[in-house]
VEXDREN-2710 file (C-alpha; in Angstrom, 1 decimal):
% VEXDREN-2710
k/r/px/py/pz
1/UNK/182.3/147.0/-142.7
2/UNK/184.1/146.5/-145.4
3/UNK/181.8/145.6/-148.7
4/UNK/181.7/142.4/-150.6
5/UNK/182.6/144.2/-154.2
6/UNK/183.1/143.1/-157.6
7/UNK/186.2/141.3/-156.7
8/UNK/184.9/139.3/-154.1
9/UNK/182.3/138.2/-156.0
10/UNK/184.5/137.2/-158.5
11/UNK/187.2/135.5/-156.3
12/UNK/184.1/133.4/-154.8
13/UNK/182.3/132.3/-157.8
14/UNK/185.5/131.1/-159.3
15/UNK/185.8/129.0/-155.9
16/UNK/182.1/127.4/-155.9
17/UNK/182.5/127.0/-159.8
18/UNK/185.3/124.8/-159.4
19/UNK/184.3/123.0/-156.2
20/UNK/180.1/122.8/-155.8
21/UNK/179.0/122.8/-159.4
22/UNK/176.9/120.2/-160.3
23/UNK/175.7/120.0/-156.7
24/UNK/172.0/119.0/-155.3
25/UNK/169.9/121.0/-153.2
26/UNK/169.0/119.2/-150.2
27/UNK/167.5/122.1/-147.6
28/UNK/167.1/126.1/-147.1
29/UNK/167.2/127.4/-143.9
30/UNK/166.4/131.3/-143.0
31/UNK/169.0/132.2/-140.2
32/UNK/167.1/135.9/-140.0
33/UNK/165.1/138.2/-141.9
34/UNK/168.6/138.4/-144.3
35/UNK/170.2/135.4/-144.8
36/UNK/169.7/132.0/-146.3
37/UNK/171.5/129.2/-146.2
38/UNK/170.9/126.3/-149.1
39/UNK/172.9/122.8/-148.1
40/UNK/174.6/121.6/-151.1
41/UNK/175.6/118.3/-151.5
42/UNK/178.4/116.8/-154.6
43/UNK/180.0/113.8/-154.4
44/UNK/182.9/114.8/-151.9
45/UNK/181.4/116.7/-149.6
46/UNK/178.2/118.6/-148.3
47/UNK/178.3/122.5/-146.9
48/UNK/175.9/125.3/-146.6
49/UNK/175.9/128.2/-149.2
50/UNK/175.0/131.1/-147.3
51/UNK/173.2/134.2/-149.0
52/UNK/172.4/137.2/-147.2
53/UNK/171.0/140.6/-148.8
54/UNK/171.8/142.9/-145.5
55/UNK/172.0/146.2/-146.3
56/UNK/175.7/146.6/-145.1
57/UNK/177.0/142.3/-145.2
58/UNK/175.0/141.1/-148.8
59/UNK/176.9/138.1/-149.8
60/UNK/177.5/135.1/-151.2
61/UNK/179.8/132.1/-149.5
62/UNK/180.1/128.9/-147.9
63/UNK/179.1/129.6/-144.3
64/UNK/178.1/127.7/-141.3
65/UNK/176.0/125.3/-140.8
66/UNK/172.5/127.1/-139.1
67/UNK/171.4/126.6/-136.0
68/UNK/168.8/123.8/-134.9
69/UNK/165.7/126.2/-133.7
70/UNK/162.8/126.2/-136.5
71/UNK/162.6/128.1/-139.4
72/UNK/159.3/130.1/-139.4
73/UNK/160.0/132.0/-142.5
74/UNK/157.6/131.8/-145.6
75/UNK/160.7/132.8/-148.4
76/UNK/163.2/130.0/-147.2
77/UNK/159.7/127.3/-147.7
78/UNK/159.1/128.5/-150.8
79/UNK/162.5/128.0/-152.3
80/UNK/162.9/124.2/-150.7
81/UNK/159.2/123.6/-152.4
82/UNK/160.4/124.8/-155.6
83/UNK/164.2/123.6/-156.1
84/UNK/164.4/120.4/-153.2
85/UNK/166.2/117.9/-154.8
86/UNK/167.1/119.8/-158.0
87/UNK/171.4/120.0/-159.4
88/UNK/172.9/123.4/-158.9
89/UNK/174.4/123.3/-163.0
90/UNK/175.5/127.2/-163.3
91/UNK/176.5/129.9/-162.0
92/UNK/176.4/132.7/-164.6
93/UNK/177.2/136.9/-164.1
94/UNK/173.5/138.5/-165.0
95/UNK/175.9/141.2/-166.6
96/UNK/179.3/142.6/-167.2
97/UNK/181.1/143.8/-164.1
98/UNK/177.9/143.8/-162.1
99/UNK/178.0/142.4/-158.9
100/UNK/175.0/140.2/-159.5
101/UNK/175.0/136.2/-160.1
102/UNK/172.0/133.9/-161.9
103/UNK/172.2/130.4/-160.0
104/UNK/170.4/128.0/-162.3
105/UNK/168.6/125.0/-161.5
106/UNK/167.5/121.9/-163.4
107/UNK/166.6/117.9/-162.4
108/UNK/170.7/117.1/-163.3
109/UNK/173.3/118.4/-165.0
110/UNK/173.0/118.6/-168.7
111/UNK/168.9/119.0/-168.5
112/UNK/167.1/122.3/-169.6
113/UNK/167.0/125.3/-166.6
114/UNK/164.1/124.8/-164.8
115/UNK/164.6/127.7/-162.2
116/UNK/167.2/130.8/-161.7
117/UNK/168.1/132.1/-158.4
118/UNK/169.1/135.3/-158.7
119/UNK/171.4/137.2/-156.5
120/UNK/171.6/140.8/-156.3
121/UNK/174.2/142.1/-154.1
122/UNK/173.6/145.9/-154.3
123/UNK/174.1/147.3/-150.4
124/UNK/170.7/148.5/-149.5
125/UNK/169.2/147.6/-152.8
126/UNK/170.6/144.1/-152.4
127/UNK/167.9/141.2/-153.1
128/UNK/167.4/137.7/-154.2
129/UNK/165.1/136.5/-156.8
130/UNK/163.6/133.3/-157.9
131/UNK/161.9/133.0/-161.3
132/UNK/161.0/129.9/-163.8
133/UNK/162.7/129.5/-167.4
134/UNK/160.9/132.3/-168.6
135/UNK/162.0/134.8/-165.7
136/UNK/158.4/135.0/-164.1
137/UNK/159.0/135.6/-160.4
138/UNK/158.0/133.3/-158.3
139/UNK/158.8/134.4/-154.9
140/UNK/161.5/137.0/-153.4
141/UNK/163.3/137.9/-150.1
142/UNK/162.0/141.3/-150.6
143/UNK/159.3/142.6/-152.9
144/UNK/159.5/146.2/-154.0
145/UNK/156.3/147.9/-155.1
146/UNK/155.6/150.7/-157.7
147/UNK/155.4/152.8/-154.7
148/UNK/158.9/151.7/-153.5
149/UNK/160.3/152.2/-157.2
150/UNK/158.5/152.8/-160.4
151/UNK/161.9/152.0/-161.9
152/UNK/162.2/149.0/-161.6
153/UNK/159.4/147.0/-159.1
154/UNK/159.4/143.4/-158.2
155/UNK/157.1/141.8/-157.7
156/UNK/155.4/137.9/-158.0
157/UNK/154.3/136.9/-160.7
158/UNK/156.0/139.5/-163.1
159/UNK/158.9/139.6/-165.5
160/UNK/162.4/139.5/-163.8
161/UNK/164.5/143.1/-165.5
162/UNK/168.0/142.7/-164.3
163/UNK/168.8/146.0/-162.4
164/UNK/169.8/149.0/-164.5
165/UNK/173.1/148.9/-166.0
166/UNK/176.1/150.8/-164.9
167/UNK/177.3/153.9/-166.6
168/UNK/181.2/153.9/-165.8
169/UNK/183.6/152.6/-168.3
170/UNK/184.5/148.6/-168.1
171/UNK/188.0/148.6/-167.3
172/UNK/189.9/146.4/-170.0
173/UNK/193.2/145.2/-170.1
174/UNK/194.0/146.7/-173.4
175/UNK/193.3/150.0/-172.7
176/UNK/196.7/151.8/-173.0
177/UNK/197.9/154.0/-169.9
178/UNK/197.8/157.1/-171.7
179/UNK/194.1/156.8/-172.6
180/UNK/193.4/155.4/-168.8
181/UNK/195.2/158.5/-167.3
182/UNK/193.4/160.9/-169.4
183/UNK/190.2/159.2/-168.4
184/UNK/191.2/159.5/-164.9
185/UNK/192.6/163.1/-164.6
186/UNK/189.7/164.6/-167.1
187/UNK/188.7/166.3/-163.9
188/UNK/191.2/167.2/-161.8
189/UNK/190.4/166.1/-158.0
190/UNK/191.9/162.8/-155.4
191/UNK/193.2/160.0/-157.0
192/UNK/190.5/157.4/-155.7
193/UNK/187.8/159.3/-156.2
194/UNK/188.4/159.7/-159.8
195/UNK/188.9/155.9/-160.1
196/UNK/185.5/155.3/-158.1
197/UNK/183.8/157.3/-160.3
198/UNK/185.4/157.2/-163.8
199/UNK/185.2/152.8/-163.7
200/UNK/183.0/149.8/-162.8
201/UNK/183.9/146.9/-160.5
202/UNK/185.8/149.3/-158.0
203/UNK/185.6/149.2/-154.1
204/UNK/186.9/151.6/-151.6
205/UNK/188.6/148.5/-150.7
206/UNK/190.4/147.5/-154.1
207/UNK/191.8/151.0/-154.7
208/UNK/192.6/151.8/-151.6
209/UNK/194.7/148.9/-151.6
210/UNK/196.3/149.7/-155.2
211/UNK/197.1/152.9/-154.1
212/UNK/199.3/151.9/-150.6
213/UNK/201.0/149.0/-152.7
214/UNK/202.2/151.9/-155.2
215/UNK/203.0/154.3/-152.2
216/UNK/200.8/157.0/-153.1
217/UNK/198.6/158.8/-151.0
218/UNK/194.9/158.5/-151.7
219/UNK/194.3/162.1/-150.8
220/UNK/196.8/162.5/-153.6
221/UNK/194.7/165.3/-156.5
222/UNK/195.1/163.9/-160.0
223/UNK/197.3/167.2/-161.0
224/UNK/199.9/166.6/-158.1
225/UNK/201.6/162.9/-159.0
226/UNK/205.0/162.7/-161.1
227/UNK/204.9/160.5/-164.0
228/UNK/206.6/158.0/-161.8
229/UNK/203.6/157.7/-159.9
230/UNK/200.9/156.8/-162.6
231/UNK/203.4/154.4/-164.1
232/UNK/203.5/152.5/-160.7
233/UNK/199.8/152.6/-160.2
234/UNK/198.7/151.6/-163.7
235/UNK/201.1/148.4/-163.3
236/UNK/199.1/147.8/-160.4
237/UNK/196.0/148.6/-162.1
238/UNK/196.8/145.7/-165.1
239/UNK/198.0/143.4/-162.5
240/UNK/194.1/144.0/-160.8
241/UNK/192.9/143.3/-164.2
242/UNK/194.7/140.2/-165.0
243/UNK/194.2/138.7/-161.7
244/UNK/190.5/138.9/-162.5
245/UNK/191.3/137.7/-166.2
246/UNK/193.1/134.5/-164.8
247/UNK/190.8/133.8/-161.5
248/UNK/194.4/133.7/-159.7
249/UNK/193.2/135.1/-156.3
250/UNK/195.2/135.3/-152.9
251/UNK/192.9/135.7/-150.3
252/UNK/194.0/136.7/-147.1
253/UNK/193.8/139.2/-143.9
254/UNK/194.5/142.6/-143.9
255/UNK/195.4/145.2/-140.9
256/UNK/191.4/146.7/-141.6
257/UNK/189.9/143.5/-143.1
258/UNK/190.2/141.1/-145.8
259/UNK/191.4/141.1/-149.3
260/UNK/191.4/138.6/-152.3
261/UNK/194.2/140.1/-154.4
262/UNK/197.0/139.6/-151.4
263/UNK/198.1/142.9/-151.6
264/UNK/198.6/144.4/-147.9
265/UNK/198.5/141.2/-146.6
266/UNK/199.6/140.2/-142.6
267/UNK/198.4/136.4/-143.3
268/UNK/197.2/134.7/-146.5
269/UNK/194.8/132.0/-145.7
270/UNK/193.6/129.2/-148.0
271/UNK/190.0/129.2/-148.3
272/UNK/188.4/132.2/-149.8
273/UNK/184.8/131.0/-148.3
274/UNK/186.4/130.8/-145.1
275/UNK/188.0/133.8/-144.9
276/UNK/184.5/135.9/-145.5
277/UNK/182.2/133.8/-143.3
278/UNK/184.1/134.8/-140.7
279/UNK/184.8/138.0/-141.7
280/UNK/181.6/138.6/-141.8
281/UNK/180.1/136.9/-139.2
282/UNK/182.3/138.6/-136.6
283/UNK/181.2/142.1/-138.2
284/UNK/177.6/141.3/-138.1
285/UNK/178.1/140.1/-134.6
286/UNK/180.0/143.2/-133.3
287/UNK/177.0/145.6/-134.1
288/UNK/174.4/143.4/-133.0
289/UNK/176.3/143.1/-129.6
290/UNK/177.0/146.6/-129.4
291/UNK/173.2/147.1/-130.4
292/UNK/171.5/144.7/-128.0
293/UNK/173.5/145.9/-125.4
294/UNK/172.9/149.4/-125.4
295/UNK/169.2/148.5/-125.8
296/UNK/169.7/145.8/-122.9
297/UNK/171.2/148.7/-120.6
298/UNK/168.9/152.2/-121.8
299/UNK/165.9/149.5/-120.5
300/UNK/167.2/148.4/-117.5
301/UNK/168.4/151.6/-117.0
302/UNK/164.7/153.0/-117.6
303/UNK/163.2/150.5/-115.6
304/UNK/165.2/151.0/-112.2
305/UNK/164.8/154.9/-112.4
306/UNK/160.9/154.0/-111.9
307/UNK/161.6/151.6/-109.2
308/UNK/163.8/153.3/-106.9
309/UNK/161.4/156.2/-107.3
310/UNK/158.4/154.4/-106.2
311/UNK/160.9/152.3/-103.3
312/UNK/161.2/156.3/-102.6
313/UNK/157.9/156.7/-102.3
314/UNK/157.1/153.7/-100.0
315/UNK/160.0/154.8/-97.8
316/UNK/158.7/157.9/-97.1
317/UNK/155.2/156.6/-96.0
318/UNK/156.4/154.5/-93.5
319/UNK/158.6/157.1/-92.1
320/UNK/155.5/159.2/-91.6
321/UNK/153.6/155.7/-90.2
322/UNK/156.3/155.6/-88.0
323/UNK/154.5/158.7/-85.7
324/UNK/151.8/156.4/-85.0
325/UNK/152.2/155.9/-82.0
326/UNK/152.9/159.6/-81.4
327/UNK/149.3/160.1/-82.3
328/UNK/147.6/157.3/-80.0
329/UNK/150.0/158.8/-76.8
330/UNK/148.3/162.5/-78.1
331/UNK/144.8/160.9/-78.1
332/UNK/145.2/159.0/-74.7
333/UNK/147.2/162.4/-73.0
334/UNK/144.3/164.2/-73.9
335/UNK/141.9/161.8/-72.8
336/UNK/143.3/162.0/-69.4
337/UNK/143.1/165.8/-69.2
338/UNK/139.5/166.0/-70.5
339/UNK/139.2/168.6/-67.5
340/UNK/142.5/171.0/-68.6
341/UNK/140.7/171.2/-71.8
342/UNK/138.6/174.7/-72.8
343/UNK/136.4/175.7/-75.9
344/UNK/137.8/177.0/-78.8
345/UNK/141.1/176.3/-78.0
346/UNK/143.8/175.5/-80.8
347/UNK/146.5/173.6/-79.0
348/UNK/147.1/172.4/-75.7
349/UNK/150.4/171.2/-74.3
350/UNK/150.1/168.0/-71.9
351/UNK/152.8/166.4/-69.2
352/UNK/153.7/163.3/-70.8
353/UNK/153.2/160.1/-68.7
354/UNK/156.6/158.8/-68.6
355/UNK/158.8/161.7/-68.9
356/UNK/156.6/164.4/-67.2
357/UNK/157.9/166.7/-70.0
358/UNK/155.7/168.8/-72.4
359/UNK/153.7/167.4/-75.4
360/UNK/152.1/170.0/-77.1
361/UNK/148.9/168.7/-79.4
362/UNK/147.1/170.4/-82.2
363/UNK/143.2/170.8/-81.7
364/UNK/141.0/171.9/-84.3
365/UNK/138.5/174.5/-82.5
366/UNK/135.4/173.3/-83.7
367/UNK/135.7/170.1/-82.2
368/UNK/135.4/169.1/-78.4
369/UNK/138.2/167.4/-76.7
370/UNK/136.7/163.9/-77.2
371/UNK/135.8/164.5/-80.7
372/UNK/139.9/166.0/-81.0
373/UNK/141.1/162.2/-79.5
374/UNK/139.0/160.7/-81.3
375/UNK/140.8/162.5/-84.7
376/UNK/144.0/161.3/-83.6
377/UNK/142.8/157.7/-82.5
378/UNK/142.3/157.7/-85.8
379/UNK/144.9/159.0/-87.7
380/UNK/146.9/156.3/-85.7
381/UNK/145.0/153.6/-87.1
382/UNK/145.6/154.9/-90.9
383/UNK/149.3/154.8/-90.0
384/UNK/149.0/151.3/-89.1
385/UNK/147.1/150.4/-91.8
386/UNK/149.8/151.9/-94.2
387/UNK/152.9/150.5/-92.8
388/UNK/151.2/147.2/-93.0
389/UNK/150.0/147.8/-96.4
390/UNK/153.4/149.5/-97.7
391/UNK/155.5/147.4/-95.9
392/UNK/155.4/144.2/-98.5
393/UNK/155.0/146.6/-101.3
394/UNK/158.3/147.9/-100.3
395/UNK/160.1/144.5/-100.1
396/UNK/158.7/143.4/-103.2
397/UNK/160.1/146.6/-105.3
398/UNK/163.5/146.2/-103.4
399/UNK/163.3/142.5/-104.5
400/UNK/162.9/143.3/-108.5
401/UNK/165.8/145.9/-107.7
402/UNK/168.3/143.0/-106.5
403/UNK/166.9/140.8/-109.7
404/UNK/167.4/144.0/-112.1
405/UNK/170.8/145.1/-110.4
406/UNK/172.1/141.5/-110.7
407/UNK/170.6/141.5/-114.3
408/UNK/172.8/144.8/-115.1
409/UNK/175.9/143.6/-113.3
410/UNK/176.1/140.7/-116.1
411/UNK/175.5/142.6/-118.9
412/UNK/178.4/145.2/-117.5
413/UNK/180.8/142.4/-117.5
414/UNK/179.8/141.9/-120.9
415/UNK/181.8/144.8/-122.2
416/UNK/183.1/144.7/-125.4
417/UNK/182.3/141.5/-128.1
418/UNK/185.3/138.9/-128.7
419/UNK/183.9/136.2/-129.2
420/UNK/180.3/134.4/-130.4
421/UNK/179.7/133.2/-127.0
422/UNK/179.6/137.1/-125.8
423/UNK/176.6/137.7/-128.1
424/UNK/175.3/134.7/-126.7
425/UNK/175.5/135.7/-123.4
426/UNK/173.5/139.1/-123.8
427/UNK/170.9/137.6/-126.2
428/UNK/170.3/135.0/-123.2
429/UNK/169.8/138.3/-121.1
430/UNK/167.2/139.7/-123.6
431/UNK/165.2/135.8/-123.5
432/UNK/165.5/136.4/-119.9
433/UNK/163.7/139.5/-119.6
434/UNK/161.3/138.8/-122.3
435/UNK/160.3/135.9/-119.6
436/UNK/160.3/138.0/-116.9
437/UNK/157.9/140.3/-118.9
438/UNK/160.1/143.5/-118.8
439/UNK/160.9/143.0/-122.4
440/UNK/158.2/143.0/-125.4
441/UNK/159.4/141.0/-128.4
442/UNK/157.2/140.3/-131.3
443/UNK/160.5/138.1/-133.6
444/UNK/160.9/136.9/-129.7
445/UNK/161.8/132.6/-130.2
446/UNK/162.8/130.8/-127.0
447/UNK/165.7/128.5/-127.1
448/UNK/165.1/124.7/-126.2
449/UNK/166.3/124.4/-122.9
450/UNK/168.2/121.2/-124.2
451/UNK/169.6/122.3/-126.8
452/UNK/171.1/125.3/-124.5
453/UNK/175.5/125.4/-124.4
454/UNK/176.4/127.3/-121.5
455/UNK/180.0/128.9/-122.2
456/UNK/180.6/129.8/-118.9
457/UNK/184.2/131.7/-118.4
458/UNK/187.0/128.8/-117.7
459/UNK/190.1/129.9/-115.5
460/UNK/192.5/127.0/-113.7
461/UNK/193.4/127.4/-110.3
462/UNK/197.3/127.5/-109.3
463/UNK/196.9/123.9/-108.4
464/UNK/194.8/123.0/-111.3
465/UNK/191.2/122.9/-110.4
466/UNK/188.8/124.5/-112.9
467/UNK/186.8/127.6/-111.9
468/UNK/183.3/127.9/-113.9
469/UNK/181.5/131.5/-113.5
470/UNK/178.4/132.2/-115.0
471/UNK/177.8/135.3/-117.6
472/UNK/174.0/135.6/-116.8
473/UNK/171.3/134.3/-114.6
474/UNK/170.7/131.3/-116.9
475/UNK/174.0/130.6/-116.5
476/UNK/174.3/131.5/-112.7
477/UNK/171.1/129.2/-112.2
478/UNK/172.9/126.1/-114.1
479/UNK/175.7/126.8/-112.5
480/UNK/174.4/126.6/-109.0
481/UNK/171.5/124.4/-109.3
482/UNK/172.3/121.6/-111.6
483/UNK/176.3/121.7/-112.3
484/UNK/177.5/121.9/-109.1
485/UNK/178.7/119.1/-107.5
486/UNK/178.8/118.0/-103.1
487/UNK/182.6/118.6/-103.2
488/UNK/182.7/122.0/-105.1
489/UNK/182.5/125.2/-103.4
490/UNK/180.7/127.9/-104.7
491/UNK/181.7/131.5/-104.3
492/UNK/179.7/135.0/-104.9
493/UNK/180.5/138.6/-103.7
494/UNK/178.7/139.4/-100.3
495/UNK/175.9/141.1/-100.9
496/UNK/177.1/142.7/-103.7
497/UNK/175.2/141.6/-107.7
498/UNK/177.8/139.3/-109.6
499/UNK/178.2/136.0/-111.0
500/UNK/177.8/132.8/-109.4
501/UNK/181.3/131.0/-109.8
502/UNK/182.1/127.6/-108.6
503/UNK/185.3/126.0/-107.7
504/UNK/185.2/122.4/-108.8
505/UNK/187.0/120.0/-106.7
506/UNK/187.4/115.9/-107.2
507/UNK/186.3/113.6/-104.2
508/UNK/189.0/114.0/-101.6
509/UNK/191.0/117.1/-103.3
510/UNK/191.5/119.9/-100.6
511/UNK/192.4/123.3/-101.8
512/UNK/195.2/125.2/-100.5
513/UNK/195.0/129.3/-99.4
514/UNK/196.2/130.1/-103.0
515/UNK/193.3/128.5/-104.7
516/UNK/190.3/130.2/-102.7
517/UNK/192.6/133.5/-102.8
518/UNK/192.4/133.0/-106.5
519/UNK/188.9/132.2/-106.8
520/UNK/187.9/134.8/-104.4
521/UNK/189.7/137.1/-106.8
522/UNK/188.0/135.9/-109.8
523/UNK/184.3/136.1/-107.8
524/UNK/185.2/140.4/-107.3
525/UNK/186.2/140.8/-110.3
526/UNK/183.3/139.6/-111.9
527/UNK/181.0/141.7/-109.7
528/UNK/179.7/144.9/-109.5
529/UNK/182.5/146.0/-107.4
530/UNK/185.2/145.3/-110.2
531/UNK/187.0/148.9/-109.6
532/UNK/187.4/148.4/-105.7
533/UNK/190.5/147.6/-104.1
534/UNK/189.1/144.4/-101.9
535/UNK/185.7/143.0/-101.6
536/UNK/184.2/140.5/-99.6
537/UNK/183.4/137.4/-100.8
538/UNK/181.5/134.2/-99.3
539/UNK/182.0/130.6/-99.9
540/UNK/180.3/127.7/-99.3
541/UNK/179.2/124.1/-100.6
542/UNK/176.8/124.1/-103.0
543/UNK/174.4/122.1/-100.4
544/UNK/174.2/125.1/-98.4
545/UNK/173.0/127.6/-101.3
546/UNK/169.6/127.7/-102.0
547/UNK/166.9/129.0/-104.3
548/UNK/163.7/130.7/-102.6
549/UNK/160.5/129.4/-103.5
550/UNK/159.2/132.1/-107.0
551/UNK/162.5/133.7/-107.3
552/UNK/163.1/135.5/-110.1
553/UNK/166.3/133.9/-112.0
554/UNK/170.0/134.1/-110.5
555/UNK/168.5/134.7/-106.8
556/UNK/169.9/132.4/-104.3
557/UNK/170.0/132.7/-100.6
558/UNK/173.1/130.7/-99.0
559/UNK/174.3/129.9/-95.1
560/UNK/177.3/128.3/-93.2
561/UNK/179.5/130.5/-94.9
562/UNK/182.8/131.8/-95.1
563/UNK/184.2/135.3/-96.0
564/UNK/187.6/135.7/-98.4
565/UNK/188.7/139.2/-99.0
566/UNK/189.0/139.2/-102.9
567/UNK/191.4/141.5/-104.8
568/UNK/189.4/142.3/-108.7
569/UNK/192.8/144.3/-109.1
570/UNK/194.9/141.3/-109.5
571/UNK/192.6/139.7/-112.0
572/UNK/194.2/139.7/-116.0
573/UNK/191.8/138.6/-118.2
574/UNK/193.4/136.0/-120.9
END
């Protein structure tokens, strides 16, 4: 992830100088236990200033606008009790080349500073502080004790220290190349390395960038370039320096991120605040997708290991109940032949009554031939009892295996993160097994079920009816149970976990071949039987598909149907 340098900061203050200063505080919002968001209002317009002091995204831009579940955090409270109502008047570097901002606070512009919001965006050290005019701390996103650093602690009710100043050279515009090169190649080794470490405000980012647009290779050692090269790359170095002089940013997208300079760009975009919230937004979401997910999958993974050992289990006792019988024909054969029975005999071998053939029967010696049936009589009932005991035990284990199979099957269609709604999707998974109790979550907050969007994959037909399938059970469930209308058909893979998916037909519209062939299609694909060759698939209307009473989510039975061979190889995904 690429980080939000000295640069950036600049390029983004510059923006929310000119465009949101004075502005008044109207709400805080804490999205998690990183981010902020403070709605700002000025006399054009109103938009959210998101703040985040993630150890790998800390920032500072105009974001989105949060999302409508309630805020249970104590820091975002405390800064709406303390600056509600008041003017955003400044936004003012805490110190040179620092990547660290004072927002200041006061009734309206022109009034004294009443409060500074500092942020402090420092990777891992990153934090954001409020303090009174005097710089007493108030309250802070995180507090860092004496144990944590007996540098520099912070802490309530103490004095605010601005972190500990930089000891690289401040680049300057007036400094000539010789003295910049000597500086530079004091110590011979690569190129951008010696520029990280021999002067503030750099980024991996920035000089990688400076060092492509002059055509020189950053593994490049500061004793290997011509002349020809350091002239090149301190032109590019002033023209870095002046574009921070003047503010005169171009932000835009690169091939491996963003930039603000437009250097390396493949398409310059107009807003600077823009351009990082989304950046941003889609690199947070990638690795909490990729994290939920592999969580989502070790679990379930865990889970149905221990299941389909104990469906082992109960499978194996009622094989062996299954020679019940075996032992009550013993006991009865050897009721019959009390007479052809002897003392101290271990075995005996019977005629059977139907077959006439041989049926030899283990005796214990010590006991009589009464006493002997009367073992067997009952072992037979034990049996019995077992298979009637085991046998609802076992159908309710291979029940949670459907649920937890179907459960897997969505998250495998869930692949690889795209879009929003694909985090969406898997974090509806995780609500759904925090439900269903497989799933401890302390931070755990259930959606409102009516403020729920259900982004359900959208295909069209060949003759242009919409197909709706569902990413999860939620989704399956809404789907099935409340979307679908008496002239839609609804489609699933036979007896194979997948997605509910419905074909959605007008009152009086008749689909042709091509449309259920396409559907059916669409249905295998988003099964668990994605890499076969053809898979069969049921239809039927909606009326006919049913939910059974306590069913766990995404469980539906289904009759009068009809079975389309689908083809998941024909499927390409848009």
């Amino acid at each position: 992830m690429q980080t939000f340098d000295f640069t950036t900061l600049t390029a983004v203050i510059s923006d929310l100088r000119a465009g949101w200063l004075p502005s008044r505080l109207e709400k805080v919002y804490q999205r998690d236990i990183h981010t902020i968001s403070i709605a700002l209002r000025t006399i054009k317009e109103r938009d959210w200033l998101e703040i985040s002091w993630h150890p790998q995204a800390a920032r500072i831009c105009i974001g989105s606008p949060p999302p409508r579940t309630p805020d249970t955090f104590t820091f975002s409270q405390q800064l709406i009790h303390q600056l509600g109502g008041l003017a955003l008047v400044a936004i003012e570097a805490i110190a040179p080349w620092e990547r660290a901002v004072d927002l200041q606070f006061a009734r309206r512009p022109g009034d004294e500073v009443l409060y500074h919001l500092y942020v402090e965006i420092m990777g891992k050290y990153s934090n954001v502080v409020l303090t009174d005019a005097d710089n007493i701390i108030i309250t802070t996103a995180y507090q860092v004790n004496e144990k944590k650093s007996s540098v520099r602690p912070i802490l309530t009710g103490q004095p605010y220290e601005p972190p500990p100043k930089l000891t690289a050279t401040i680049p300057s515009l007036q400094e000539s190349q010789q003295r910049w090169q000597e500086r530079v190649s004091l110590v011979p080794g690569a190129i951008k390395r010696q520029l990280l470490k021999n002067y503030r405000g750099l980024s991996p980012a920035v000089v990688q960038s400076m060092l492509e647009i002059s055509g020189i290779d950053p593994e490049a050692t500061t004793d290997s370039l011509l002349p020809e090269a350091w002239n090149r790359l301190f032109i590019y170095w002033q023209k870095w320096l002046q574009i921070l002089a003047d503010e005169n940013f171009q932000p835009a997208w690169t091939a491996i991120g963003y930039t603000v300079l437009g250097w390396g760009a493949t398409e310059l975009v107009s807003d600077v605040q823009q351009l990082l919230n989304h950046y941003y937004i889609h690199k947070l979401n990638q690795q909490k997708f990729s994290q939920l997910r592999h969580q989502l999958s070790q679990k379930l993974q865990n889970i149905l290991s221990k299941l389909q050992l104990k469906a082992q289990t109960f499978t194996r006792r009622l094989q062996q109940s299954e020679r019940a019988d075996e032992y009550r024909v013993k006991a009865d054969l050897l009721m019959a032949y009390l007479q052809d029975w002897e003392p101290g005999m271990n075995e005996i071998v019977l005629p059977d009554f139907e077959t006439g053939k041989p049926v030899k029967i283990t005796l214990a010696a010590d006991k009589n031939a009464v006493q002997n049936a009367q073992s067997l009589y009952k072992q037979h009932q034990k049996l019995k009892r077992a298979r009637s005991a085991v046998e609802p035990l076992l159908e309710e284990v291979k029940d949670e295996i459907d649920y937890l199979e179907q459960v897997e099957a969505a998250i495998a269609q869930i692949d690889k993160y795209q879009t929003p709604e694909d985090l969406q999707s898997l974090e509806e998974i995780r609500e759904e097994l925090v439900q269903q109790q497989y799933l401890e979550s302390p931070e755990y907050r259930s959606r409102s079920s009516n403020n729920a969007t259900y982004n359900f994959h959208r295909y069209s037909s060949p003759n242009g009816f919409e197909v709706l399938i569902g990413r999860n059970n939620r989704q399956n469930d809404q789907l099935t149970f409340r979307l679908a209308g008496d002239y839609d058909l609804w489609f699933h893979a036979q007896e194979i976990p997948g997605s509910h998916v419905l074909l959605r037909l007008e009152p009086g519209a008749v689909p042709e071949e091509a449309d259920l062939q396409f559907t059916a299609n669409l249905t295998a694909y988003y099964s668990r039987a994605r890499q076969s060759e053809q898979v069969p698939v049921i239809y039927t209307q909606p009326k006919h598909v049913y939910k059974p009473k306590g069913a766990k989510p995404g469980i539906a039975i289904y009759k009068q149907e009809r079975i389309i061979w689908g083809q998941p190889q024909s499927v390409v995904e848009g």
